[in-house]
Z-matrix of the N, CA and C atoms (Angstrom, degrees):
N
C 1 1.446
C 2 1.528 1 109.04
N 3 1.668 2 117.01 1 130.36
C 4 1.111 3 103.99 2 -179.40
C 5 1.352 4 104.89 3 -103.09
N 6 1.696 5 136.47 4 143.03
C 7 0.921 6 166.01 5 -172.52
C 8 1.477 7 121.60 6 -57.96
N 9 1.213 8 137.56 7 107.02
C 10 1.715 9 134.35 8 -140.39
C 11 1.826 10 91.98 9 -81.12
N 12 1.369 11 138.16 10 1.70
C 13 1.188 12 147.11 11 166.72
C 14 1.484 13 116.53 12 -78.58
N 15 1.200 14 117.69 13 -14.86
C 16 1.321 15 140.40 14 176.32
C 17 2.006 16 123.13 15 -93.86
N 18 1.335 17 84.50 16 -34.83
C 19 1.621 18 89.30 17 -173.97
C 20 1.750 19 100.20 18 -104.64
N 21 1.306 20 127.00 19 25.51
C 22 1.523 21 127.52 20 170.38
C 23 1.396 22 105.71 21 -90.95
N 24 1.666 23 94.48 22 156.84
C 25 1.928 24 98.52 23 -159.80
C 26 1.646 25 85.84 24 -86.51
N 27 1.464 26 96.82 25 150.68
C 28 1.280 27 115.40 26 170.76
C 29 1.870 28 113.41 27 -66.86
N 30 1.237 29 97.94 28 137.70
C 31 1.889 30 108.16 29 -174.77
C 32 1.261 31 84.96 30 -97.44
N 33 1.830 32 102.05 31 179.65
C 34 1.335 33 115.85 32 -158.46
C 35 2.154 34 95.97 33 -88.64
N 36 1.158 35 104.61 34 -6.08
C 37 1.557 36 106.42 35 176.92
C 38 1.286 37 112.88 36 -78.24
N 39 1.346 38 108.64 37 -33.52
C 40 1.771 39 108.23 38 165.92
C 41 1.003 40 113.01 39 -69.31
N 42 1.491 41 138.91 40 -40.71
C 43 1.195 42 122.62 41 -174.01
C 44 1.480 43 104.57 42 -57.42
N 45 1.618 44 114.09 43 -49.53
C 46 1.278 45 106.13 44 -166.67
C 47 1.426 46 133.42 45 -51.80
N 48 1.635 47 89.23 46 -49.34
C 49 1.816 48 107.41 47 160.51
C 50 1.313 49 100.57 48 -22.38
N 51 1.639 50 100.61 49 -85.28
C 52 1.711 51 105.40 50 -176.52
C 53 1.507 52 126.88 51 -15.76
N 54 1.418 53 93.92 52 -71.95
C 55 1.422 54 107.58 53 173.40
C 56 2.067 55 139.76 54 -18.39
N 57 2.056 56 66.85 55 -66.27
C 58 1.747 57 73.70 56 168.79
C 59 1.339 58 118.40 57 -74.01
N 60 1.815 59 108.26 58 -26.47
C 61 2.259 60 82.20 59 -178.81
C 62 1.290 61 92.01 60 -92.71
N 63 1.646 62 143.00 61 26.14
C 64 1.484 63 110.73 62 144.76
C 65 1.363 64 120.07 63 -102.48
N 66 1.784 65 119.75 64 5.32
C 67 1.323 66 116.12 65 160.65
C 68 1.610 67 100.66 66 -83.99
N 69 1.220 68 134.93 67 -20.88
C 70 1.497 69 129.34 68 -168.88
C 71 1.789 70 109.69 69 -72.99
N 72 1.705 71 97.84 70 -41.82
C 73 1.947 72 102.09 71 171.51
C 74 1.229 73 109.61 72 -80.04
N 75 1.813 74 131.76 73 -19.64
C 76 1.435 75 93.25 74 -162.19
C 77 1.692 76 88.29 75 -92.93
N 78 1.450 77 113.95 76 -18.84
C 79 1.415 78 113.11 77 170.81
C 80 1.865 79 117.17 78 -31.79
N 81 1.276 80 110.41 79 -55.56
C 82 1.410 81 147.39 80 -160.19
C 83 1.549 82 90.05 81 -68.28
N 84 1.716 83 115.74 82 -59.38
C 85 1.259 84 120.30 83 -175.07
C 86 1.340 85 119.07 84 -71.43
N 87 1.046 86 117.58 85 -22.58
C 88 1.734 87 118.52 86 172.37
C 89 2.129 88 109.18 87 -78.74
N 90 1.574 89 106.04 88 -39.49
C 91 1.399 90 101.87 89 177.58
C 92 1.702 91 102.21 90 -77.69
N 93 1.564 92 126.56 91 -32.66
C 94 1.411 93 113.20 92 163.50
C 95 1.921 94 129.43 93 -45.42
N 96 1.196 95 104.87 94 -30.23
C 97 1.695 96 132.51 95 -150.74
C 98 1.591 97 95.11 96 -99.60
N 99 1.500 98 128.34 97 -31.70
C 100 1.248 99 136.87 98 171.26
C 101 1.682 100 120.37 99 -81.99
N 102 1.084 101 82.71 100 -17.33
C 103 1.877 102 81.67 101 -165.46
C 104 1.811 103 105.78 102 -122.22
N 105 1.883 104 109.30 103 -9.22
C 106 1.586 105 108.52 104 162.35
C 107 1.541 106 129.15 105 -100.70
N 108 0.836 107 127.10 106 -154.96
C 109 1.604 108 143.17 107 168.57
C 110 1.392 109 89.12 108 -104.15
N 111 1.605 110 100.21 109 154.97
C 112 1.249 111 116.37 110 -161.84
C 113 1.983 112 119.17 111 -77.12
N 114 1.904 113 103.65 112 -21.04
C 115 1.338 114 123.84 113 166.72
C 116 1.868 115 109.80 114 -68.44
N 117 1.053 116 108.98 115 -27.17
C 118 1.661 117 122.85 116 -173.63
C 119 2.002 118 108.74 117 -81.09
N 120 1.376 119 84.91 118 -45.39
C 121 1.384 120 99.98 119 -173.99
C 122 1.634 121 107.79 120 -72.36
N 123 1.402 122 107.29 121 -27.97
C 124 1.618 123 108.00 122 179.19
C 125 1.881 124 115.51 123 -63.67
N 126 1.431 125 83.99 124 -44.96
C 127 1.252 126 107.78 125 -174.65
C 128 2.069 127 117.48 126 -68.24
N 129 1.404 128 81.50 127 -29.24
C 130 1.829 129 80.13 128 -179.66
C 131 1.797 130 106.70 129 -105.95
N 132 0.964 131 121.59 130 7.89
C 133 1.557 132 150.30 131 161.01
C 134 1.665 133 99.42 132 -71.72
N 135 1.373 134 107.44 133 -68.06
C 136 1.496 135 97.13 134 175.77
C 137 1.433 136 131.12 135 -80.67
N 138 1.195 137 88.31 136 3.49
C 139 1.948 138 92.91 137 175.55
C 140 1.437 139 108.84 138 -92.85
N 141 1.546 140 104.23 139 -26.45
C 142 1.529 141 106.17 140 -168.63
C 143 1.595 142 101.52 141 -88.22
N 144 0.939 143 103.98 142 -27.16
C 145 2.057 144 109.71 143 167.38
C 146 1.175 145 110.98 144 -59.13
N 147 1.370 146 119.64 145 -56.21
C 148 1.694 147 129.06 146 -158.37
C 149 1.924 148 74.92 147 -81.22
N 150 0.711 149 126.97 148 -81.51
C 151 1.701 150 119.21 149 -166.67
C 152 1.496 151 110.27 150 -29.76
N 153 1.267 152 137.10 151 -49.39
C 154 0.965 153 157.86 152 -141.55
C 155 1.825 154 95.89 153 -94.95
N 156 1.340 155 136.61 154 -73.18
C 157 0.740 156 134.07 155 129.71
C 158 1.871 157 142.20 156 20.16
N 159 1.971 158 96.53 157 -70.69
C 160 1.841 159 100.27 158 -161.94
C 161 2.128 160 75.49 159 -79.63
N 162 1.829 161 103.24 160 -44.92
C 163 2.098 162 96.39 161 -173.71
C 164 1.510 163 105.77 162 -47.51
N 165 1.443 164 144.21 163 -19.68
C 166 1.509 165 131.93 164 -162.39
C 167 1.852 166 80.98 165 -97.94
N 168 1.142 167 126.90 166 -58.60
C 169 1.544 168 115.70 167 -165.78
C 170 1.790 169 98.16 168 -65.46
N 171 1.203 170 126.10 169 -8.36
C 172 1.324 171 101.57 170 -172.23
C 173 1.602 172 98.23 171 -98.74
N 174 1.682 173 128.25 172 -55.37
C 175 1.191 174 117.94 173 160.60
C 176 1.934 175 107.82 174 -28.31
N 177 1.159 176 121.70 175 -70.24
C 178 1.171 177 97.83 176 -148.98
C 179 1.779 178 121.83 177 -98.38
N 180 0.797 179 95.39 178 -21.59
C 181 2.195 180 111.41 179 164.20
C 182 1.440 181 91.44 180 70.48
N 183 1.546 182 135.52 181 51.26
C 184 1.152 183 102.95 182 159.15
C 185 1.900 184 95.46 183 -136.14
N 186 1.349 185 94.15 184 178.39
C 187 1.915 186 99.27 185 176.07
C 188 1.704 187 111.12 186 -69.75
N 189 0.894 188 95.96 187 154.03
C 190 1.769 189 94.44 188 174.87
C 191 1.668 190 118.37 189 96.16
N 192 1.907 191 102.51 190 -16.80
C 193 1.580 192 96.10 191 -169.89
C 194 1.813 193 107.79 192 -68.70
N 195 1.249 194 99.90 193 -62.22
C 196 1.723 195 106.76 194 154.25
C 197 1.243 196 114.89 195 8.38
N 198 1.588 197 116.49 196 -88.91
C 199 1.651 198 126.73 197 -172.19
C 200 1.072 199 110.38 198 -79.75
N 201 1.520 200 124.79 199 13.22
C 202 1.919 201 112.15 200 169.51
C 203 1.182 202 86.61 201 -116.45
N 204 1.456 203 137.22 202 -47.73
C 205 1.713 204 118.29 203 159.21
C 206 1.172 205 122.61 204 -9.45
N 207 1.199 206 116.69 205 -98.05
C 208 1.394 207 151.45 206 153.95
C 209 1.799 208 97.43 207 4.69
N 210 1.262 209 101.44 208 -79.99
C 211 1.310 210 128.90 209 -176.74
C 212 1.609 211 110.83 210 -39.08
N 213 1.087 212 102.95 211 -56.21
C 214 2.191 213 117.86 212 -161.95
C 215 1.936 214 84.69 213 -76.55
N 216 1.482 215 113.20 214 -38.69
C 217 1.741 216 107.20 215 -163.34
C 218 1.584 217 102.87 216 -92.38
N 219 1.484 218 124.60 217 5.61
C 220 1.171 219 107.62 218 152.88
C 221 1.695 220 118.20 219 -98.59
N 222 1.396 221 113.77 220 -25.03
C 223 1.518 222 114.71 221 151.01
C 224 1.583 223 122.36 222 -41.94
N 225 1.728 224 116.88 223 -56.59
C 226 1.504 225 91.26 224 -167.52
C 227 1.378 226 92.41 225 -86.22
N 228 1.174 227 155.44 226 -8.39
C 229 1.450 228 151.78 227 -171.41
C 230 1.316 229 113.79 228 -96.29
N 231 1.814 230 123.11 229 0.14
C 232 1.100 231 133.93 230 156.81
C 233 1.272 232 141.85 231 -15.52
N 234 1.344 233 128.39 232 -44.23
C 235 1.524 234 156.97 233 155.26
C 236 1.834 235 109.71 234 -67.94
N 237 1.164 236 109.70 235 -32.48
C 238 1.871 237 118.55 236 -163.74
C 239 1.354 238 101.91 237 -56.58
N 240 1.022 239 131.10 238 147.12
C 241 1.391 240 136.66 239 161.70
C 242 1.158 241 118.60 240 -119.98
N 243 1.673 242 117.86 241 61.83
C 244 1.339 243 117.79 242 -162.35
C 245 1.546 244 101.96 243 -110.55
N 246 1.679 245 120.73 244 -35.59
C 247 1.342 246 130.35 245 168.71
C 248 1.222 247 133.09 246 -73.44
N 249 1.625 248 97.91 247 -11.23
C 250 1.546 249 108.94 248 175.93
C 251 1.722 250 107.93 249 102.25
N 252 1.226 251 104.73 250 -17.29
C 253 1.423 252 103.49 251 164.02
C 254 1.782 253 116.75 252 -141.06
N 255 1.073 254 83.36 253 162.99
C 256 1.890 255 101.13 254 -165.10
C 257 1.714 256 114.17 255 -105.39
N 258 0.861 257 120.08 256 -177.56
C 259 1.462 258 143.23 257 148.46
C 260 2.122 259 101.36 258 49.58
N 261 0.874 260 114.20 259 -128.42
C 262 1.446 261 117.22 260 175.47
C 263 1.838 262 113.57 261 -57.04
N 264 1.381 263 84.03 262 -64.33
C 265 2.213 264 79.75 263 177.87
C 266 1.439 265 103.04 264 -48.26
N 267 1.381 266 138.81 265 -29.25
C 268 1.607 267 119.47 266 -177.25
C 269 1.163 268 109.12 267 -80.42
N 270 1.590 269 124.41 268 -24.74
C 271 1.445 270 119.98 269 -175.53
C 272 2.111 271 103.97 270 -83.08
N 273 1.265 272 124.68 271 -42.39
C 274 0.833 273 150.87 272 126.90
C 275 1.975 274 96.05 273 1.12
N 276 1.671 275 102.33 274 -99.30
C 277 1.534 276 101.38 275 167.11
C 278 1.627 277 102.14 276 -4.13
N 279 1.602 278 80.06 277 -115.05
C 280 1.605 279 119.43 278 -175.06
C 281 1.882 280 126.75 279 -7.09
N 282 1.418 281 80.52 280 -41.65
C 283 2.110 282 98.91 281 177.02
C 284 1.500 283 100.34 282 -73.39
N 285 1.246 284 109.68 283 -37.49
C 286 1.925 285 115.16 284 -171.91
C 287 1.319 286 102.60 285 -74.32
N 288 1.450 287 127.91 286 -21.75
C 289 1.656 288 130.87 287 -149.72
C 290 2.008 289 90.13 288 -108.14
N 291 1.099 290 100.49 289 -37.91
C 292 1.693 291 118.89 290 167.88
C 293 1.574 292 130.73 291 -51.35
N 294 1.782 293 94.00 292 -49.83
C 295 1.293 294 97.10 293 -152.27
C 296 2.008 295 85.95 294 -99.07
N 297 1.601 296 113.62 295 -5.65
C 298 1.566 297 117.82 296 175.24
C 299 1.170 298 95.15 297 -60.28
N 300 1.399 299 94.43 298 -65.98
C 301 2.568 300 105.19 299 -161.59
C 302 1.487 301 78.71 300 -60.47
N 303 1.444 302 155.78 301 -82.19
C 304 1.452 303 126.46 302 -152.03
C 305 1.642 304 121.11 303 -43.23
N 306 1.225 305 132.27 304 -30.75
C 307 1.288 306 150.82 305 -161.75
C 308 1.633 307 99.43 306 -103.78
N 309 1.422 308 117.60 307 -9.63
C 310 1.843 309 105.24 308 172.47
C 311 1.799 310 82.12 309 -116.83
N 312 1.134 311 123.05 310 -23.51
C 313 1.504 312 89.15 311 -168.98
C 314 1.316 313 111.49 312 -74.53
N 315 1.173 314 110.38 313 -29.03
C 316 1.395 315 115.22 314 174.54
C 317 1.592 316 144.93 315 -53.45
N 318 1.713 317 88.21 316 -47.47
C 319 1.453 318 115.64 317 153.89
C 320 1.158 319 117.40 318 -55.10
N 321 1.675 320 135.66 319 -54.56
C 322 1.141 321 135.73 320 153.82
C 323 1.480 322 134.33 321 -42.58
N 324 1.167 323 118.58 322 -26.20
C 325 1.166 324 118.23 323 168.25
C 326 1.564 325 129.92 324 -79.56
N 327 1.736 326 79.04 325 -15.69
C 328 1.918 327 83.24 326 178.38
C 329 1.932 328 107.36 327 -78.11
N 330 1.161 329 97.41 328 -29.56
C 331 1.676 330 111.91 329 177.99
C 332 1.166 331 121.89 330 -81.57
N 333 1.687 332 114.27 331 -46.36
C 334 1.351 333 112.41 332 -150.37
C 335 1.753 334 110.76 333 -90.81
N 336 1.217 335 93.62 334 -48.20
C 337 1.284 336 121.42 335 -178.48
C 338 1.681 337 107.30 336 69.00
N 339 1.094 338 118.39 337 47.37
C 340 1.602 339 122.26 338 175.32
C 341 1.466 340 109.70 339 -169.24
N 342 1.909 341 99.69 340 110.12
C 343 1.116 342 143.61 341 168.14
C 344 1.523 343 107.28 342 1.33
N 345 1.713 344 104.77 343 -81.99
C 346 1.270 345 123.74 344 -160.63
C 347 1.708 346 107.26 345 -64.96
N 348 1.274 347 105.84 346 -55.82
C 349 1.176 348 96.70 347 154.73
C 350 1.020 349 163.93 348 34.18
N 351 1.573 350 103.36 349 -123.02
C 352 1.602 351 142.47 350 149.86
C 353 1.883 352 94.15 351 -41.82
N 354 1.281 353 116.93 352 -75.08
C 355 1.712 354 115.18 353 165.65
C 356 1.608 355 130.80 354 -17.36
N 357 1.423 356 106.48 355 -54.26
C 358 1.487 357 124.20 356 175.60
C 359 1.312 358 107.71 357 -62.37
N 360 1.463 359 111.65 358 -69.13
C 361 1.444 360 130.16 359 -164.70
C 362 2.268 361 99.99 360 -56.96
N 363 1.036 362 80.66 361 -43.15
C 364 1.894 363 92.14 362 -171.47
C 365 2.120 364 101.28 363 -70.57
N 366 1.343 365 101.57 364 -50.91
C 367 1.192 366 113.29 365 172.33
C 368 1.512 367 116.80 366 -39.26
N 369 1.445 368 113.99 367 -75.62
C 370 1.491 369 128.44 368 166.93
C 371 1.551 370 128.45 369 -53.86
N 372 1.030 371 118.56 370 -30.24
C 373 1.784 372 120.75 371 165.07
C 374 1.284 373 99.41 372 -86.00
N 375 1.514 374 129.05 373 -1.88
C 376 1.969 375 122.41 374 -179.44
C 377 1.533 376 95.25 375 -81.67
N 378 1.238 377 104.09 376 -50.23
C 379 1.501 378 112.50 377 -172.39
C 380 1.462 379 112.71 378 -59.09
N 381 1.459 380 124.33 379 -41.05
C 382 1.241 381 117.66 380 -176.12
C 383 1.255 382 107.63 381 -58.80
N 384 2.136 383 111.03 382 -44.29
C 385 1.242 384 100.36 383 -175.81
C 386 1.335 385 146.88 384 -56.95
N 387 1.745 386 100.68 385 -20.72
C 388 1.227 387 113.12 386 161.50
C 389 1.761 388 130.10 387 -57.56
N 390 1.636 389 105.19 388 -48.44
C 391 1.825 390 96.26 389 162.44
C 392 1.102 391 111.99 390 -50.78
N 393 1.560 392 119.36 391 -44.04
C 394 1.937 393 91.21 392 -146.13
C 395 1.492 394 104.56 393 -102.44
N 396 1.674 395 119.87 394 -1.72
C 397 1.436 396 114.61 395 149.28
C 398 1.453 397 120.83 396 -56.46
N 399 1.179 398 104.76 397 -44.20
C 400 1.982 399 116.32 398 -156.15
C 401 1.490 400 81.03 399 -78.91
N 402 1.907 401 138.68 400 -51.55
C 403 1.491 402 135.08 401 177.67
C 404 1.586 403 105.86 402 -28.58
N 405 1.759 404 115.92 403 -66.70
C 406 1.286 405 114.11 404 170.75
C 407 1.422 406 159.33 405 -96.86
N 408 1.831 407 79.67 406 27.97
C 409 1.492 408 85.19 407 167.68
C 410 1.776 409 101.21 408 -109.88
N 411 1.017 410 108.43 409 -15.45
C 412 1.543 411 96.05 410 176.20
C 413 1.236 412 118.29 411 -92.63
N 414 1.723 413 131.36 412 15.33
C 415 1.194 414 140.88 413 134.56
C 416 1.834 415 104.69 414 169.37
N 417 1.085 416 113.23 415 104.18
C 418 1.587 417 121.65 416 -177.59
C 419 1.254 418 99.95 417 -65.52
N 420 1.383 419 146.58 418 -34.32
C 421 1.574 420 146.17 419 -158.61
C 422 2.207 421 85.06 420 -79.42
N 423 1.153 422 111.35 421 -30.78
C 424 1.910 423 103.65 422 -166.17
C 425 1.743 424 93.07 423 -90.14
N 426 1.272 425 114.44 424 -7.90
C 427 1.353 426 115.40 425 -146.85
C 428 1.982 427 86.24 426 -106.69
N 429 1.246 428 103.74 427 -18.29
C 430 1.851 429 100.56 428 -175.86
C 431 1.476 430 99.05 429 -99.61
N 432 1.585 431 97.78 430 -22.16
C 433 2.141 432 94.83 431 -179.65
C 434 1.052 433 113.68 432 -72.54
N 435 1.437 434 121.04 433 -33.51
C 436 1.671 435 109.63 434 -179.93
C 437 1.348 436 111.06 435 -107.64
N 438 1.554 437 125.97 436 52.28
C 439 1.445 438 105.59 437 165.49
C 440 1.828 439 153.98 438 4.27
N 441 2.259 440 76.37 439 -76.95
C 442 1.439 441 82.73 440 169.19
C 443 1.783 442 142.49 441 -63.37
N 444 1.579 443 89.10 442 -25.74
C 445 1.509 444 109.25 443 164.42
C 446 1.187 445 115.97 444 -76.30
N 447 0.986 446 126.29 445 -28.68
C 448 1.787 447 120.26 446 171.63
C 449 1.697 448 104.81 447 -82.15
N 450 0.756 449 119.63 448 -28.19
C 451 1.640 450 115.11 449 176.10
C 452 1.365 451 93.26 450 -101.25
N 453 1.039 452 151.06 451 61.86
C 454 1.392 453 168.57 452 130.93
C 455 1.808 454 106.69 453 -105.75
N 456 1.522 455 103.18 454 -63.80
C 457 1.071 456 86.96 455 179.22
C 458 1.398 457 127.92 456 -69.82
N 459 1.062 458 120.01 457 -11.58
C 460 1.371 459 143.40 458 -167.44
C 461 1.216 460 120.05 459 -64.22
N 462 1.559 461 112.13 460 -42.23
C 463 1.106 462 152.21 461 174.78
C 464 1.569 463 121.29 462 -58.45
N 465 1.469 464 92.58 463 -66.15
C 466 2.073 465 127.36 464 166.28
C 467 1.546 466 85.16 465 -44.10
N 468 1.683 467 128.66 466 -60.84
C 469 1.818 468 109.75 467 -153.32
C 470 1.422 469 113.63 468 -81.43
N 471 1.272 470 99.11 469 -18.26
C 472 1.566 471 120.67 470 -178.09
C 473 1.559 472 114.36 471 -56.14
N 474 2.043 473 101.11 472 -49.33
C 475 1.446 474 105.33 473 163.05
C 476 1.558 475 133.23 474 -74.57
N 477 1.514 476 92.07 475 -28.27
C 478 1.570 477 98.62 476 166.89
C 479 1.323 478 112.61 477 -44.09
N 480 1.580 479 104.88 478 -67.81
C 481 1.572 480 110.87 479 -167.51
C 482 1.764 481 107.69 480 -75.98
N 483 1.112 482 124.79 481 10.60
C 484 1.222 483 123.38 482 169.72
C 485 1.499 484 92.27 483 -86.99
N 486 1.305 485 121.52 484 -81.02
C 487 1.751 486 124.64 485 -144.19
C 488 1.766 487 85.89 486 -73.51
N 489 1.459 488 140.58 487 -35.36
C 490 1.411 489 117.24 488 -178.90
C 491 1.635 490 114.02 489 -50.93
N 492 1.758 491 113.83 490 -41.62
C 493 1.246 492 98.38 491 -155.46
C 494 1.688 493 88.29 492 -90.46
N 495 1.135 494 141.61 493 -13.54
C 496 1.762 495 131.66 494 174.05
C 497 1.498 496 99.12 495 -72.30
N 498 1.270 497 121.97 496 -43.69
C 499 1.773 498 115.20 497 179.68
C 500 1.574 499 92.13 498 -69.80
N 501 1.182 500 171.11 499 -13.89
C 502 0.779 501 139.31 500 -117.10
C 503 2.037 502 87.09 501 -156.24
N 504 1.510 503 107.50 502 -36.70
C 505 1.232 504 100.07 503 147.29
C 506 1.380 505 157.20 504 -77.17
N 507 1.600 506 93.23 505 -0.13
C 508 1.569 507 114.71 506 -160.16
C 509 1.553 508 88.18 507 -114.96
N 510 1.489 509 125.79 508 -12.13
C 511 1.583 510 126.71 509 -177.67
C 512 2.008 511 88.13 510 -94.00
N 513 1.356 512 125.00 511 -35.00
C 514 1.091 513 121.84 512 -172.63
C 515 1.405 514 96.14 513 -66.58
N 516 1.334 515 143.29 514 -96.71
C 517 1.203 516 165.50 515 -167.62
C 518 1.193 517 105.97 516 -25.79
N 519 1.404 518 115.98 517 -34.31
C 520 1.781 519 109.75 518 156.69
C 521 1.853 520 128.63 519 -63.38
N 522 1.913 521 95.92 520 -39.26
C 523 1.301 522 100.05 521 -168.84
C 524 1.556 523 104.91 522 -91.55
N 525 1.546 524 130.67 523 -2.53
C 526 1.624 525 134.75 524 -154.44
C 527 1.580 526 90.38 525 -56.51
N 528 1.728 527 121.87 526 -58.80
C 529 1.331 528 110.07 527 -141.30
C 530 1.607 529 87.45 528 -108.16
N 531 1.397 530 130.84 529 50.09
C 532 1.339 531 135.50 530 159.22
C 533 1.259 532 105.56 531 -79.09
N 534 1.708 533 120.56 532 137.66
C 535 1.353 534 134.45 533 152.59
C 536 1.509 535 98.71 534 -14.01
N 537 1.715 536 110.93 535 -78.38
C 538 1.679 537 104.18 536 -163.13
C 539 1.875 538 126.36 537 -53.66
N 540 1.483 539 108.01 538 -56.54
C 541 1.688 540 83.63 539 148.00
C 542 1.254 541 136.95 540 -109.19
N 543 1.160 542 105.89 541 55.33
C 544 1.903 543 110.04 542 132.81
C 545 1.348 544 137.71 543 -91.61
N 546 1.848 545 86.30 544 -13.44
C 547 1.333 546 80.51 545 170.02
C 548 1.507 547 116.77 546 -117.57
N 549 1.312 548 112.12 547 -4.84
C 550 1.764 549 119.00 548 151.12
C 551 1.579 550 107.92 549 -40.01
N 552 1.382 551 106.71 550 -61.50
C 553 1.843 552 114.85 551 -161.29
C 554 1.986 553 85.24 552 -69.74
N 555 1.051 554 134.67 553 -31.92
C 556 1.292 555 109.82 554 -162.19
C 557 1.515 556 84.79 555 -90.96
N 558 1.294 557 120.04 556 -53.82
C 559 1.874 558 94.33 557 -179.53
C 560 1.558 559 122.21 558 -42.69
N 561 1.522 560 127.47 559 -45.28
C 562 1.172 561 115.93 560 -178.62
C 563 1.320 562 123.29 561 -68.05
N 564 1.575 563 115.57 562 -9.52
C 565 1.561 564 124.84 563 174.83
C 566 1.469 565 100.13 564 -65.88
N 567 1.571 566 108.44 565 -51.75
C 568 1.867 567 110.75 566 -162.39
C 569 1.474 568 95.23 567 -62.23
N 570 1.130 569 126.08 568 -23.28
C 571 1.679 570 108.09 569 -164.70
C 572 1.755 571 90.19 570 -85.49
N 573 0.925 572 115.01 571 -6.71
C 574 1.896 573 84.54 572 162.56
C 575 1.435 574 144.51 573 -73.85
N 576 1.677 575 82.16 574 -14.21
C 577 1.646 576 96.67 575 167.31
C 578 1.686 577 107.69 576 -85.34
N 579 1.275 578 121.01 577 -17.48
C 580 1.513 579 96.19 578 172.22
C 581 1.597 580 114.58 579 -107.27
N 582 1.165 581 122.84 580 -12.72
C 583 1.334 582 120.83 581 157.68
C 584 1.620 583 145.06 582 -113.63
């Protein structure tokens, strides 16, 4: 059963929320993308997505944060050449890698009924989706010749986005009932009364 806290339309404070942790990763991903090799940079590109990502669904608990994530961090990361593709195919990417984890968390929630979870499981098939979209849009005919290398890499994002979103839940679950966000989540509550 999914939870009627989940299916409310996003206000203009979520977006913002959003906003800033997808200027904070693609920030992260452009100083990652400058200072690695381009195999390093793929790899910390998708950690900082899948991270970036499970913090916007955990600040904000509703459906939809996912694919405007997704969405706003292939806009400012537009130019990046960290996934192997640029300009529209990364935004393109990113909405497909978005709108997957919206469509498993959901599904999962009707079954699973556990948070972290539904997060992990949605987290780690987001990431794959990102290789093997970005594999065929930057040429599907190179992307069917090398199999084993594409299910290699496939594999590599799969773990990325596995151990980012478990490190990344097990770093949450320490900090949830900290002074600092308790009082983030109660500030973003008060702004519903003014916007």
């Amino acid at each position: 059963m999914i939870g009627h806290e989940h299916l409310i339309i996003l206000k203009p404070k979520d977006y913002f929320c959003v906003g800033v942790v997808s200027v904070l990763s693609s920030f992260l991903m452009l100083i990652g993308s400058l200072f690695t090799s381009p195999s390093v940079s793929l790899i910390l590109s998708l950690a900082l997505l899948i991270i970036g990502m499970n913090l916007s669904v955990y600040l904000i608990k509703k459906a939809g944060v996912a694919v405007i994530f997704s969405l706003l961090t292939g806009i400012f990361t537009f130019f990046l050449n960290d996934i192997g593709v640029l300009g529209w195919q990364k935004i393109i990417t990113f909405l497909v890698s978005g709108l997957l984890f919206e469509l498993i968390f959901l599904l999962l929630k009707i079954r699973v009924h556990d948070v972290p979870l539904e997060l992990i499981i949605g987290s780690s098939l987001s990431a794959v989706t990102v290789v093997l979209v970005s594999a065929f849009l930057l040429s599907s005919s190179l992307a069917r010749s090398f199999p084993l290398e594409l299910l290699n890499l496939l594999l590599l994002a799969f773990v990325v986005g596995l151990f980012s979103s478990v490190l990344f839940f097990l770093f949450w679950q320490a900090v949830e009932q900290s002074k600092l966000i308790l009082k983030l989540e109660s500030y973003l509550m008060s702004l519903n009364r003014w916007i």
